[in-house]
N, C-alpha and C positions, 0 to 999 in steps of 0.2 A: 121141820119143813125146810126143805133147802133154798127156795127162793120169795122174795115176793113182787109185786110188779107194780108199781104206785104209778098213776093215769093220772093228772090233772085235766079237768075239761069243765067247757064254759063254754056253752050253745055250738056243741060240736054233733048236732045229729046227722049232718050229711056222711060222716065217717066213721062215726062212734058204733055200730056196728059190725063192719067189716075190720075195725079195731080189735074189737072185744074175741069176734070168732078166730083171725088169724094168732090173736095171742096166745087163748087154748089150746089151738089144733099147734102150735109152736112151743110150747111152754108144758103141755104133753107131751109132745117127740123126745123134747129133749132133759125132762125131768120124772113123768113118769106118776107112777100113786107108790103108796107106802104099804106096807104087810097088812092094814086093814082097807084096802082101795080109795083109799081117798086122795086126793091129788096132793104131790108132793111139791107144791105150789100154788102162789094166790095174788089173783089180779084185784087189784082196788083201786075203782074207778073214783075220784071224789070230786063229787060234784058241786063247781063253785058260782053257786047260784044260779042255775040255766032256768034260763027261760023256754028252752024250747024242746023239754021232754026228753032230752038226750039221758037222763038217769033211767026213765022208766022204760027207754028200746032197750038198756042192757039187763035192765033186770028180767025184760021177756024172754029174753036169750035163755035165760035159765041153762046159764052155763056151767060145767065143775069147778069150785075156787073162786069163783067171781061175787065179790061183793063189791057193794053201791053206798059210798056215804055221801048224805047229800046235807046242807044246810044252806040260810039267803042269812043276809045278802050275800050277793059278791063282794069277796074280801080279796081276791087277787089269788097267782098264780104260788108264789108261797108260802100261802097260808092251806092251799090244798094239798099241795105236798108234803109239809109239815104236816097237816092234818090223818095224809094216809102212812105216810114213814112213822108216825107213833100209835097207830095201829096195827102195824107191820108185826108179822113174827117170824119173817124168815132167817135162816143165816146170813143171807144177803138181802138188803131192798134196794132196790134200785127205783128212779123215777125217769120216764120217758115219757115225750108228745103224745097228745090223740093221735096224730096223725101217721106217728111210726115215722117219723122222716129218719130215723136212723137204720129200720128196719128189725125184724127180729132177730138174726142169726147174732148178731152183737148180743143178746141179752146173754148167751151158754160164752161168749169172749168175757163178757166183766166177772160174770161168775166163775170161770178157770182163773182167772188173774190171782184171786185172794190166795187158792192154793199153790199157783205158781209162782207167788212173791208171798211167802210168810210174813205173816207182819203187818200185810197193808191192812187199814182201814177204811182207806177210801180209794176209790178206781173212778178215776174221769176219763171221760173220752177227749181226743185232741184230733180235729180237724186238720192241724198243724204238723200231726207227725205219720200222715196219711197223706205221697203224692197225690190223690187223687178227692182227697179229701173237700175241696172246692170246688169239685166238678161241677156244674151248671152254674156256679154262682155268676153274676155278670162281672166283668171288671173292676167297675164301681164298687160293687157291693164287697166282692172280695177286700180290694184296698182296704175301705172302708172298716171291714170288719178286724184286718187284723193293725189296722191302728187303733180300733178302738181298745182293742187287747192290749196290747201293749203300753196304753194309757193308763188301764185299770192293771196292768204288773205295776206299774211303775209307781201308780198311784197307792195300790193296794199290799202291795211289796211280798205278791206272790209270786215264788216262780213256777210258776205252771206255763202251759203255754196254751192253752185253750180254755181259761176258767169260766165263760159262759157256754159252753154245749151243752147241749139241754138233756144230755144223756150221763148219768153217775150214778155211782152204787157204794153200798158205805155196808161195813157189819154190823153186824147184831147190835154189838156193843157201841159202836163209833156212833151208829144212827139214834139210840138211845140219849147217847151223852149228848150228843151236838144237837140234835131237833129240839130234843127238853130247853135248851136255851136259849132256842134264835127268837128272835120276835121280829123280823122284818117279812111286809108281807107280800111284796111285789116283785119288780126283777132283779132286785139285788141281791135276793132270797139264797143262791146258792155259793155267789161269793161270802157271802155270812157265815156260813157254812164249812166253806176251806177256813175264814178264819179262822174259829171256833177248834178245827182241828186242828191246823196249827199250834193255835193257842197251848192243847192239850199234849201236843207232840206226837201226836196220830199221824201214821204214816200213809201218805195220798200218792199214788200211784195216777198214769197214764197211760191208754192204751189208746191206737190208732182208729179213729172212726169215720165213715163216710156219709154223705149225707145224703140219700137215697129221695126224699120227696120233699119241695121246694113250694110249698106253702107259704100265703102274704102273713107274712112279719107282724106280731102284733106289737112291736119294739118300732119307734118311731128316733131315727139314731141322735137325730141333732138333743132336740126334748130330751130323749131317757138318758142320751150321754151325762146331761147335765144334772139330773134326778140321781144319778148313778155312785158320780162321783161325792154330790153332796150326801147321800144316803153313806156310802162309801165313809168318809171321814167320821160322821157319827158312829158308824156302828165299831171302827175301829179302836175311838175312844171311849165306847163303852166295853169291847170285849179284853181290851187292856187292861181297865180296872174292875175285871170281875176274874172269881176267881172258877176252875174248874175241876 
């Protein structure tokens, strides 16, 4: 199976259908079924604790590839990721918004990158190396965002330059290593993640991505700044002294 498409959602029914069908009809086009017709790709929606049915409009859908893991409570935004990347069995998983703010044509971008850089293991998107990458954000928000960036390089002692977009993809093996050991379950979920790789010398790559749909933030900046950082120190002094 050449890819697979990891969904985190939490009482997304307003959009969690026209989700699911543009992923298909997208992840079709451009991946296709295998010599016995089965789709050469698989979306996993995992459902983190919804309360409002958005698990069972996808499983109506009764789409090709689409499975639905659901469990309560809510445990937060990386533990459903982690949940569906170790379920995963494509060459590539990637995880992306309900909402697609990144859009689809980026999912066939992260998955050429691995072959166009041997070697990578992980493919982040960067807002940052994308003129237009900020487009709608407001002034504020923009500032805002890429100091908070720059707070958590500095802090986190990555040099990526966009290590929170909610869009990456990692191999077979990379998603294996790294998700088998992260235990954090909320937003800090995927900087744990780069570390983890780091840690191992797995090579993370960046690729330019825009931000197509402008959904309210469930990221609250002053609060999670501070959540972030402190989460942040912990997990650096436990992935320190563990070994991989």
């Amino acid at each position: 199976m050449k890819i697979s498409v990891c969904i985190p959602m939490y009482n997304e029914s307003a959009v969690i259908e026209e989700t699911a069908r543009r992923l298909s009809q997208a992840l079709e086009a451009d991946f296709g079924r295998r010599d016995d017709g089965e789709p050469d790709f698989e979306i996993i929606f995992a459902d983190d604790g919804s309360s409002d049915g958005c698990a069972d409009l996808v499983r109506c859908l009764g789409l090709p590839g689409v499975r639905v893991i659901s469990y309560t409570p809510n445990r937060g935004k990386g533990y459903a990721v982690r949940t569906a990347m170790l379920a995963s069995r494509g060459e590539v998983s990637l995880f992306t918004d309900a909402d697609l703010a990144y859009g689809t044509d980026v999912i066939k971008k992260f998955y050429d990158a691995f072959s166009d850089k041997p070697g990578t293991g992980v493919c982040i998107g960067s807002r940052n190396l994308s003129g237009d990458g900020y487009e709608g954000y407001t002034f504020i928000r923009r500032i805002a965002s890429k100091i908070y960036l720059r707070l958590l390089s500095a802090v986190g002692g990555l040099k990526v330059s966009d290590s929170q977009c909610g869009c990456k993809a990692y191999s077979r093996e990379a998603a294996d290593r790294i998700f088998s050991r992260c235990e954090v379950d909320r937003f800090a979920f995927d900087y744990e993640t780069l570390l983890w790789a780091k840690k191992a010398g797995i090579r993370i790559e960046e690729i330019p991505v825009k931000v197509l749909v402008h959904g309210d933030s469930k990221v609250r900046l002053l609060r999670d700044t501070f959540r972030m950082l402190r989460d942040l120190s912990k997990m650096k002094k436990r992935i320190r002294n563990s070994e991989i």
